[in-house]
C-alpha positions in Angstrom: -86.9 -16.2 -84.7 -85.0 -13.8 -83.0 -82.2 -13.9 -80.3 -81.9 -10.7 -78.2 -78.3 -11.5 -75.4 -78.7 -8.3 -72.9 -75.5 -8.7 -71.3 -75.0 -7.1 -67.7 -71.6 -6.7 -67.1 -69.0 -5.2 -69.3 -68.0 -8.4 -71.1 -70.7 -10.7 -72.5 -71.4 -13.2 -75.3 -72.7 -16.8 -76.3 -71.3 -19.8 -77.7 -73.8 -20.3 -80.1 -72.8 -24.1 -81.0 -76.3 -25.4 -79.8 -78.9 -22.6 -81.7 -80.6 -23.1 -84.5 -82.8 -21.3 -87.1 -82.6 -18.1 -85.4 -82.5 -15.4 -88.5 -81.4 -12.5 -86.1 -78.9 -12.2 -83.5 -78.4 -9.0 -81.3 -75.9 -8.9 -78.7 -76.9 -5.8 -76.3 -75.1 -4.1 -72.9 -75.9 -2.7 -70.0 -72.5 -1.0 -69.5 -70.9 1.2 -72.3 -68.4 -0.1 -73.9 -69.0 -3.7 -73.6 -67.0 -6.4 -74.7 -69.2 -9.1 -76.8 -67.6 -12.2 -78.5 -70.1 -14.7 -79.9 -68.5 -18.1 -81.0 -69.4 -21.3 -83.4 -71.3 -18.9 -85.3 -72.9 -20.6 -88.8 -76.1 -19.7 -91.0 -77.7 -22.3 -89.2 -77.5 -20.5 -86.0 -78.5 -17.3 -87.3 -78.6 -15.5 -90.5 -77.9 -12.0 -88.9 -75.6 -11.2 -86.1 -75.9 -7.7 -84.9 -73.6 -5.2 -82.3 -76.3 -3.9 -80.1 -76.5 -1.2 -77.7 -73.3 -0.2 -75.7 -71.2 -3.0 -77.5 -67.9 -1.6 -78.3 -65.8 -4.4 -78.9 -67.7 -6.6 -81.2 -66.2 -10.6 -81.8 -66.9 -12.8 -84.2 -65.8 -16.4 -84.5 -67.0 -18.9 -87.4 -67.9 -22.1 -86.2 -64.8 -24.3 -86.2 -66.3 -27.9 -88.0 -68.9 -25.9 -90.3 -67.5 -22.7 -90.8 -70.3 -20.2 -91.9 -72.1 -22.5 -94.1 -73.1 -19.7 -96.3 -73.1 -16.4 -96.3 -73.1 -15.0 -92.4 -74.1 -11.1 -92.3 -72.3 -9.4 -89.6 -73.5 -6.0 -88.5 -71.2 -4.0 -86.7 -74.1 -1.5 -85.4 -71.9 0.8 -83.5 -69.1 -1.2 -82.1 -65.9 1.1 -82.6 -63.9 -2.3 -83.4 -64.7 -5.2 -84.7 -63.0 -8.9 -85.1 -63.9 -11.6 -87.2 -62.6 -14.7 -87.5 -62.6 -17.5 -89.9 -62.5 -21.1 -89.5 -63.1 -23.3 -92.6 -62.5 -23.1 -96.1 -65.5 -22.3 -97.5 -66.5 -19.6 -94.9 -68.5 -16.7 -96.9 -69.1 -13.2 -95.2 -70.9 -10.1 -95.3 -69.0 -7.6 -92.8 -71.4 -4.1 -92.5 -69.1 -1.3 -91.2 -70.3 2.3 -90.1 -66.6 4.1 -89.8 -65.2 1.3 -87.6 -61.8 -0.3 -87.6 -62.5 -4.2 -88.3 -60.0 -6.8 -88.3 -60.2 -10.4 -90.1 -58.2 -12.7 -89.5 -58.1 -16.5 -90.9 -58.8 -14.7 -93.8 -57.6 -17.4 -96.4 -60.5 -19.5 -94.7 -62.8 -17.2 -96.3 -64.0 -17.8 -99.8 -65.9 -15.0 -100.9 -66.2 -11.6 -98.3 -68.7 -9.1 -99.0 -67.8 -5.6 -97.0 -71.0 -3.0 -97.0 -69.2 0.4 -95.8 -72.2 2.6 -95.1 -70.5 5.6 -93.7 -67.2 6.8 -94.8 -63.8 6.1 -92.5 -63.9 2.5 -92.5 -60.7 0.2 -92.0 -60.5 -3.3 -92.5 -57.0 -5.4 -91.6 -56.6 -8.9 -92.9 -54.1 -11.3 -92.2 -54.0 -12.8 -95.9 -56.3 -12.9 -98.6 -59.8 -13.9 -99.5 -60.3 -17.2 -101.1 -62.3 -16.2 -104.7 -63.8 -12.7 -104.0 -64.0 -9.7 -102.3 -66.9 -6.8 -102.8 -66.8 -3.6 -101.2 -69.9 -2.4 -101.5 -71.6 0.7 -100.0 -72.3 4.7 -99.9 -68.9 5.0 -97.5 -64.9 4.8 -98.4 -63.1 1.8 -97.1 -58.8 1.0 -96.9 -58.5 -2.7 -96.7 -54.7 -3.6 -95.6 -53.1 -7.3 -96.4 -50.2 -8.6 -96.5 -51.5 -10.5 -99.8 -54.0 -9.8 -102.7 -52.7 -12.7 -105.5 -55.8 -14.9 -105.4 -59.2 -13.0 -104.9 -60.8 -10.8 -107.3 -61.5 -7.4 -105.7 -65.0 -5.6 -106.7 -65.6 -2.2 -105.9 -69.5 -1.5 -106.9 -70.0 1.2 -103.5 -70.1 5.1 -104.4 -67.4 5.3 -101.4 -63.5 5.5 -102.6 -61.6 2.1 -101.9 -57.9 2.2 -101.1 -56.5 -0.9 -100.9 -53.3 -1.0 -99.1 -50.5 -4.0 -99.5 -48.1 -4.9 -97.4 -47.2 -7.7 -99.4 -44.0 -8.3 -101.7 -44.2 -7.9 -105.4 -45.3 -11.9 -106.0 -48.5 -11.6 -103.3 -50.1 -8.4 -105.4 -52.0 -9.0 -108.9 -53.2 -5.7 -109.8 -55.0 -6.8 -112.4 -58.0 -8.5 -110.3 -58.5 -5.1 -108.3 -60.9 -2.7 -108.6 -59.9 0.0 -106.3 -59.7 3.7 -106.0 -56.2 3.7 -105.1 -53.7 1.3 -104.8 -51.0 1.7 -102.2 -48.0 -0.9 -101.8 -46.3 0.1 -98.6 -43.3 -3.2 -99.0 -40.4 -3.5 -101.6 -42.0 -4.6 -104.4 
């Protein structure tokens, strides 16, 4: 089943708390640059939650109790920025960029984080580390930024160069579990 929310006025959204089964979710605008935040989101709510037309401001909120039971594919269509945010421990995530500047926050609530950049110019700014793992996968180049890369593994398998950027001191950074194009420590170590 799919869910199609045509938003009319410059900000729109759902709490999606009460649907279920729905394996696509595409939140559309009347009015460029529109505003959508979608909230309680989990796989059993949708498997697929897409930025539609005029949505320039995409935000995402796991759902608070369940978190994302599984992995939750978020496709940032063309949405300039892009916000999503974790809420339970086990929260798993596939973030699809196209250039944009995403930010993730709750961060250690999410276990393992997938980011598909499929055009170069991506950004992605996270308050703290992922859980277990982090891919970057994708044709485009990505910088991730955090202020702590000690516990996941990163995994670069995209074509796209991956800088990874830390502004963490020298005990949040383990080199040795990233894979990255360049590696850029911006504190005192």
């Amino acid at each position: 089943e799919t869910v199609n929310i045509n938003g009319q006025f410059a900000v729109t959204g759902l709490d999606m708390a009460s649907v279920k089964n729905a394996t696509t979710t595409t939140v559309d605008g009347a009015i460029i640059n529109t505003v959508a935040t979608v909230t309680n989101v989990d796989t059993t709510a949708t498997g697929t939650i897409t930025a539609g037309t005029n949505v320039r401001t995409f935000n995402v909120t796991a759902d608070a109790t369940n978190g994302t039971g599984g992995q939750l594919v978020i496709d940032s269509g063309l949405a300039t920025t892009v916000a999503l945010t974790a809420a339970h421990s086990a929260d798993s995530a596939k973030l699809v960029l196209n250039g944009q500047t995403a930010t993730v926050t709750g961060t250690n609530a999410i276990e393992t984080l997938v980011i598909d950049s499929v055009t170069d110019g991506a950004s992605v700014t996270m308050d703290n580390g992922v859980g277990t793992s982090l891919e970057v996968t994708g044709a485009g180049s990505v910088t991730l930024t955090s202020n702590s890369w000690s516990a996941e593994t990163v995994t670069d398998t995209g074509a796209g160069a991956l800088t990874i950027v830390s502004d963490a001191t020298g005990a949040n950074i383990d080199v040795s579990k990233i894979d990255a194009s360049l590696i850029q420590q911006t504190a005192a170590p």
